[in-house]
Residue, then its C-alpha position, 0 to 999 in steps of 0.5 A: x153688856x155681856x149675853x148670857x152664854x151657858x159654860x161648856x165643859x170640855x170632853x174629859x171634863x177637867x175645864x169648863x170654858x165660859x165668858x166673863x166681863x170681870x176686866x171690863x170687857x167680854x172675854x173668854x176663860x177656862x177654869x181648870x178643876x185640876x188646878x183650881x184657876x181660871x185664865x183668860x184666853x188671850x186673843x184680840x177678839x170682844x163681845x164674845x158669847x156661846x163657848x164651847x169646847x171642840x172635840x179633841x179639847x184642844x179648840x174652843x169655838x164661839x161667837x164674836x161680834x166684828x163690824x156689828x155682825x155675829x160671826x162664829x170662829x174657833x181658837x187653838x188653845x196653843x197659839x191663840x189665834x181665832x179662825x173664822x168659821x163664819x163670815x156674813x151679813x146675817x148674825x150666827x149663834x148657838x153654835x153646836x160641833x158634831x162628835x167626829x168635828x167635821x160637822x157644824x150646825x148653828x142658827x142664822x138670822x134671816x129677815x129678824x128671826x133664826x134659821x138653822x144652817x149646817x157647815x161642812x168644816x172640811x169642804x166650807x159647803x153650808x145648807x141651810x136646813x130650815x127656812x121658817x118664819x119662827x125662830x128655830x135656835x140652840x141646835x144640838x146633833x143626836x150621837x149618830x149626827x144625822x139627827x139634830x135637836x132644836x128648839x122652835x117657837x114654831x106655835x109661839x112657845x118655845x119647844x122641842x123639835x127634832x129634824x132628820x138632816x138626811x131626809x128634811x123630816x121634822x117633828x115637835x117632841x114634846x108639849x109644854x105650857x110654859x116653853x123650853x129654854x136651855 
């Protein structure tokens, strides 16, 4: 079975990068407004989930599930071959690329629940920036990219959350009675 992974449109907003299980396996496309087509992306990994494009338009970043764990990796769309980003025991997710794309924030399970965790890509160096006992998923940098905007069931409903990555600061954005779900 495939997990539900939104599409991700690219930078310029000609292509549009999503998962598709349409020969019997997940794999990887792009649609292509320009030219009306859809292609696989050819590369050996399976069970993939959560593309998206890399700034610049030229990567595309997802997760692949190796040896029963989750791990987030990036492909060049001109020679096909996967890097790994992440490599651990723990399942990664919901993946996000700071502007400049020298920056990554993700989600990382700890003991079943998610926290998040921010890689510096030039230096490989990851902090984690919470350690909670609710899940903390689909973490997204604000345009200055010292700010990140996640969603945390941190009182049991699923709501918006901003922290500071500077300072730890973190605070609930907003109220809601039925959750929020991106």
């Amino acid at each position: 079975s495939v997990e539900v992974s939104p599409p991700s449109w690219s930078q310029d907003g000609t292509r549009l990068v999503f998962v598709s299980d349409k020969e019997n396996r997940s794999d990887l496309y792009i649609y292509d407004f320009k030219r009306n087509k859809s292609e696989r992306i050819k590369q050996e990994l399976r069970v993939n989930s959560f593309p998206s494009f890399l700034p610049g338009d030229t990567e595309v970043g997802f997760v692949a599930s190796v040896n029963g764990y989750a791990d987030i990796y990036k492909i060049d769309l001109d020679d096909g071959k996967p890097t790994p980003l992440t490599q651990t025991i723990n399942d990664e997710a919901y993946p996000h690329w700071s502007a400049d794309g020298k920056f990554l924030v993700y989600s990382r399970e700890y003991q079943k629940q998610f926290d998040l965790v921010l890689k510096d890509l030039s230096s490989g160096e990851e902090t984690r920036l919470t350690n909670t006992a609710y899940d903390e998923i689909w973490p997204v940098f604000l345009c200055e990219e010292k700010r990140i905007i996640y969603v945390s069931e941190q009182s049991s409903i699923f709501k918006l959350h901003l922290l500071d990555v500077e300072s730890g600061y973190r605070k609930g954005l907003c109220e809601v009675i039925g959750g929020v779900f991106l």
